[in-house]
C-alpha distance (Angstrom), angle and dihedral (degrees) to the residues before:
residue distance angle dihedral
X1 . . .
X2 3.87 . .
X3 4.09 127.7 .
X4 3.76 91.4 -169.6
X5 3.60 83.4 61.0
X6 3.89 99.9 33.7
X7 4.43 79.0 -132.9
X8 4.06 114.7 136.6
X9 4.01 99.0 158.0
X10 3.88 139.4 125.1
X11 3.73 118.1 -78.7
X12 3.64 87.2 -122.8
X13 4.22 87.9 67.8
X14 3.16 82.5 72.6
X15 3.78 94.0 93.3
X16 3.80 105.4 38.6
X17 3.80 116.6 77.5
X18 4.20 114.6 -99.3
X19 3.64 116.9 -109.1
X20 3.70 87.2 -110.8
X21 3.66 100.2 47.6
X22 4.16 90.5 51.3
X23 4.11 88.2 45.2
X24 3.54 86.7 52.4
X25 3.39 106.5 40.1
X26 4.40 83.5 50.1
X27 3.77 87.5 52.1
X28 3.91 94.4 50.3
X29 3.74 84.8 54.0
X30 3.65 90.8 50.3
X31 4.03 89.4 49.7
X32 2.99 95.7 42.0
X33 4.48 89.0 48.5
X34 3.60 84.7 56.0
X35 3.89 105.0 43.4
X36 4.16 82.6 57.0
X37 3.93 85.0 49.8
X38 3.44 97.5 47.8
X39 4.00 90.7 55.3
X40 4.06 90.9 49.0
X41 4.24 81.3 58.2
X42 3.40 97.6 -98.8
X43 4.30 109.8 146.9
X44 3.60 139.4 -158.3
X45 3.77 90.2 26.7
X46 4.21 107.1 169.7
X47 4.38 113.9 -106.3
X48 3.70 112.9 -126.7
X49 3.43 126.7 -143.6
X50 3.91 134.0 -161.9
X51 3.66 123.0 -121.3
X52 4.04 108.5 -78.4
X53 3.20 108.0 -108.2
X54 4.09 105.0 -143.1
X55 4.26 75.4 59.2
X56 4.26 101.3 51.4
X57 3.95 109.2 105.7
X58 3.30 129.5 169.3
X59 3.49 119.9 -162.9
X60 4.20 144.1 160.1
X61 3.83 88.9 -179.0
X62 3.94 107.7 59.5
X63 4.14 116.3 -122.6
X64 3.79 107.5 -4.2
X65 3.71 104.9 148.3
X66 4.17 119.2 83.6
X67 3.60 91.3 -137.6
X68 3.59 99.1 52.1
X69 4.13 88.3 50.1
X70 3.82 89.3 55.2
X71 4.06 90.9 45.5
X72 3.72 102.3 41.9
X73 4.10 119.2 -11.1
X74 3.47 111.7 -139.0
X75 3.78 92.9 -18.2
X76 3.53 119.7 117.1
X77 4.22 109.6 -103.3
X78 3.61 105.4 -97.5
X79 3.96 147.0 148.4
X80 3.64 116.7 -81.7
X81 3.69 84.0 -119.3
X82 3.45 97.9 59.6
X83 3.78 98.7 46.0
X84 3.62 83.2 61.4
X85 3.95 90.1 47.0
X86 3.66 85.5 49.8
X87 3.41 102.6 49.0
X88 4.04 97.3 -108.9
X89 3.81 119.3 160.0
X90 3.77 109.3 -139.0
X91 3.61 111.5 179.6
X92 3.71 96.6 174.6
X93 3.87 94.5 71.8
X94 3.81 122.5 118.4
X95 3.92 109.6 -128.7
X96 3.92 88.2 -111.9
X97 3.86 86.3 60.1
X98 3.62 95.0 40.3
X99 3.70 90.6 45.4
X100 3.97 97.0 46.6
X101 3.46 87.3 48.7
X102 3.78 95.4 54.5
X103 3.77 96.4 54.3
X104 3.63 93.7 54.0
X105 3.76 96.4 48.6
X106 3.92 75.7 49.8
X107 3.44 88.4 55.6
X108 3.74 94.8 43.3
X109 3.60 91.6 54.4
X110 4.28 98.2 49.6
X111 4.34 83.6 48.2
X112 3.88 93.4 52.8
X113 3.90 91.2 42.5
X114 4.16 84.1 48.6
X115 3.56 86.3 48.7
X116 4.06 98.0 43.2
X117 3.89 87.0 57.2
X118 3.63 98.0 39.4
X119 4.43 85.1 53.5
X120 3.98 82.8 65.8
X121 3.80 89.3 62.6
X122 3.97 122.8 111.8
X123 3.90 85.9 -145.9
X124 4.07 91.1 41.9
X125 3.68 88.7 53.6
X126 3.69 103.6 41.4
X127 4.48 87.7 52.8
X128 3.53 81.5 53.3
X129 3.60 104.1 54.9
X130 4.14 88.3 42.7
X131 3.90 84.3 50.9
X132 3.41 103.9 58.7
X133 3.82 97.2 36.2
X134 3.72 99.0 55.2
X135 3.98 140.4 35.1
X136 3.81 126.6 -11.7
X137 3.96 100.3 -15.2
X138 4.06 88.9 58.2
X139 3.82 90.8 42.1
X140 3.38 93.5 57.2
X141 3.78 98.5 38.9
X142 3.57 84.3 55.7
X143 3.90 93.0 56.9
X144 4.21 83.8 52.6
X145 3.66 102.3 47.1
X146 4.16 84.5 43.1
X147 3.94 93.5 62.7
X148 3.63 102.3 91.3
X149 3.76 88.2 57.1
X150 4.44 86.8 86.2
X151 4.30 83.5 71.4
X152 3.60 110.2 95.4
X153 3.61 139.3 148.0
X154 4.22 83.4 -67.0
X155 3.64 92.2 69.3
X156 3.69 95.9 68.0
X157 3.90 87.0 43.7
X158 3.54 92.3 45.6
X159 3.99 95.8 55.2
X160 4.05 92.5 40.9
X161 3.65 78.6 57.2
X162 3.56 102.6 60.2
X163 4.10 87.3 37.0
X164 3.59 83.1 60.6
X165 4.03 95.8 43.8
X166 3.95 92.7 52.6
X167 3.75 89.8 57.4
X168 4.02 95.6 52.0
X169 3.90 102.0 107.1
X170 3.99 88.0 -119.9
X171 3.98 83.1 84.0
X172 3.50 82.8 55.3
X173 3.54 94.6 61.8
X174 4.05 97.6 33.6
X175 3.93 89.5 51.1
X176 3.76 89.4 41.2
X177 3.89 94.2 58.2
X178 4.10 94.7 40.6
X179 3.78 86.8 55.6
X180 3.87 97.9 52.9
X181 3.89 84.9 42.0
X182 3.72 91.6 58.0
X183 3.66 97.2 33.1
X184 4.12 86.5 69.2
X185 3.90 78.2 57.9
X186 3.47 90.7 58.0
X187 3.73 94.2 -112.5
X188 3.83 128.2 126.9
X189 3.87 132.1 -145.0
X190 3.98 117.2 -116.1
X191 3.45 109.7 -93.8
X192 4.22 98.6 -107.4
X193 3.49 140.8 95.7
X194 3.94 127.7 -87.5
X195 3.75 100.7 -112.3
X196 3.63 98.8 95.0
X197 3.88 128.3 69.1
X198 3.87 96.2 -145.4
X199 3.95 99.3 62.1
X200 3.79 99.9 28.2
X201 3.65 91.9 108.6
X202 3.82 103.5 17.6
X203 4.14 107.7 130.5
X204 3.85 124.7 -158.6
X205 3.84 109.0 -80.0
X206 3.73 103.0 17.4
X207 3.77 115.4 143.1
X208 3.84 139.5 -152.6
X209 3.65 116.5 -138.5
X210 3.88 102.3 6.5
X211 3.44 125.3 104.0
X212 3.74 129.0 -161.9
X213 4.02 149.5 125.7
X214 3.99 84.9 -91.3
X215 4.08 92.8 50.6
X216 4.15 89.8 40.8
X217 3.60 88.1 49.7
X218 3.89 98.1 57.2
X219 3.77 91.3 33.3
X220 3.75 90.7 59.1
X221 3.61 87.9 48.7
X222 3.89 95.3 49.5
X223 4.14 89.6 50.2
X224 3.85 83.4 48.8
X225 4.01 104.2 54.2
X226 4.43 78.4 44.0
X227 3.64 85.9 58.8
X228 3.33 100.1 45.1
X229 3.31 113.9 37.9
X230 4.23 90.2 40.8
X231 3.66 87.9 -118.5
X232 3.67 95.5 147.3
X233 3.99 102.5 49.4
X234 3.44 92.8 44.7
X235 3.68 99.7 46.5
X236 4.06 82.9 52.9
X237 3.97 91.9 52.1
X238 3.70 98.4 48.7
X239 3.80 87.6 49.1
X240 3.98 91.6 49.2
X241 3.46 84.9 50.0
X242 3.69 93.4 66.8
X243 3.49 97.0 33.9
X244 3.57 94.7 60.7
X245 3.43 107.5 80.8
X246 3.49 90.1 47.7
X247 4.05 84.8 56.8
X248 3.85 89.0 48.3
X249 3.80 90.7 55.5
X250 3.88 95.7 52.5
X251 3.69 102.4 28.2
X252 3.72 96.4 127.2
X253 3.89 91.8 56.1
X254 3.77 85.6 37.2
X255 3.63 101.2 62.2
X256 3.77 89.8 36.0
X257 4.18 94.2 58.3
X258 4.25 81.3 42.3
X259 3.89 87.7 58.6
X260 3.96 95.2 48.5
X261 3.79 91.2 48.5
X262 3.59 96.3 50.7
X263 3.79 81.9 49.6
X264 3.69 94.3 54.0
X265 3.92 90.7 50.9
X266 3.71 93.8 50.1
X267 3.99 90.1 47.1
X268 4.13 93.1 40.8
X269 3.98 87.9 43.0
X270 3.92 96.4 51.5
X271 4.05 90.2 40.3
X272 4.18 91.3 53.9
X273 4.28 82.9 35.3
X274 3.43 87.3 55.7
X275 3.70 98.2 54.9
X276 3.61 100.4 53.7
């Protein structure tokens, strides 16, 4: 668990790429696909961009962070664009934002039709198939299609783990105390057990993908009672303390998959860096 970071995952995440580091690392293979393409005369190619970085959260406990309540309730933090890519209902947007943000899905939508018809091209497809065999397009499509190599025989260990660690009656207590936190709030736990991560704190009423006062308002509340009561931290430490031996077991392999990823970040970083 770190704020400065805006990080509350298990230790064993550790060793599996972040959502934001495998969406960026795609993206710099898509740049870099189109750069190549560009130079073999092919126009109106799409410009990627990597995941903005006041945005990337990664989290095994839903909303935890006050800001990101206020900004998008239980919504994962994204552009304004993308909500409207995604299909997100943000009610709290002024008509210049909603506005903006329609003309450059707009504009989204008339590149990828450009691009759709271009793809049916003899000369589109030939740039591609030089692009992704040779220099910087191939290197970084190898660095994509390599991810899944950080899954191992520790994965499966590592999730009976935390199966295991939601069961321990400590989750009993910690769940116990967020729900009579929230239930002052006038908020209500899911009906459900506590032995899986995804609806340990889920209240009554909570919704994916829409934002509004209402949603804000209980959100706030939810990444209140977490503060409060500790539920967070020590929801993270009785996981870690299953996962550990599991960590002990395959430290070697560990450490070595923890060495390529910080790799990866340094070489995504300086390739998204370098484009500024």
């Amino acid at each position: 668990m770190n704020r400065e970071t805006n990080v509350a995952v298990f230790g064993s995440q550790r060793y599996i790429p972040s959502v934001a580091l495998a969406g960026n690392i795609d993206s710099a293979y898509q740049q870099s696909l189109n750069d190549c393409m560009a130079r073999e005369g092919i126009e109106g190619l799409l410009d990627w961009h990597p995941t903005d970085p006041d945005l990337s959260r990664e989290t095994a406990v839903g909303v935890w962070l006050a800001e990101d309540a206020e900004r998008f309730a239980f919504t994962n933090p994204i552009t304004v664009l993308d909500q409207l890519v995604n299909g997100v209902v943000n009610s709290t947007l002024s008509g210049e934002e909603s506005a903006a943000a329609q003309e450059d899905y707009d504009a989204l939508a008339e590149r990828l039709e450009a691009d759709r018809t271009n793809a049916g091209t003899e000369s589109y497809q030939a740039a591609e198939r030089k692009c992704m065999s040779s220099g910087e397009g191939a290197e970084w499509k190898n660095r994509r299609d390599s991810l899944p190599r950080f899954s191992g025989p520790w994965s499966e260990e590592f999730a009976a783990a935390q199966v295991a660690a939601y069961k321990d009656d400590r989750m009993v207590e910690i769940k116990r105390d967020f729900g009579e936190c929230i239930s002052k709030a006038g908020l209500s736990l899911e009906a459900s057990d506590s032995t899986t991560r995804d609806t340990f704190f889920t209240v009554n009423g909570e919704q994916f993908g829409v934002i509004n006062e209402q949603q804000i308002k209980m959100a706030s509340d939810v990444v209140r009672c977490k503060d409060e009561t500790g539920a967070v931290e020590k929801l993270l430490n009785v996981v870690a303390e299953y996962e550990a031996p599991v960590y002990l077991e395959y430290e070697r392999e560990l450490q070595s998959l923890a060495v390529e990823l910080d790799e990866l970040e340094r070489v995504t970083s300086e390739y998204w860096t370098g484009r500024d």
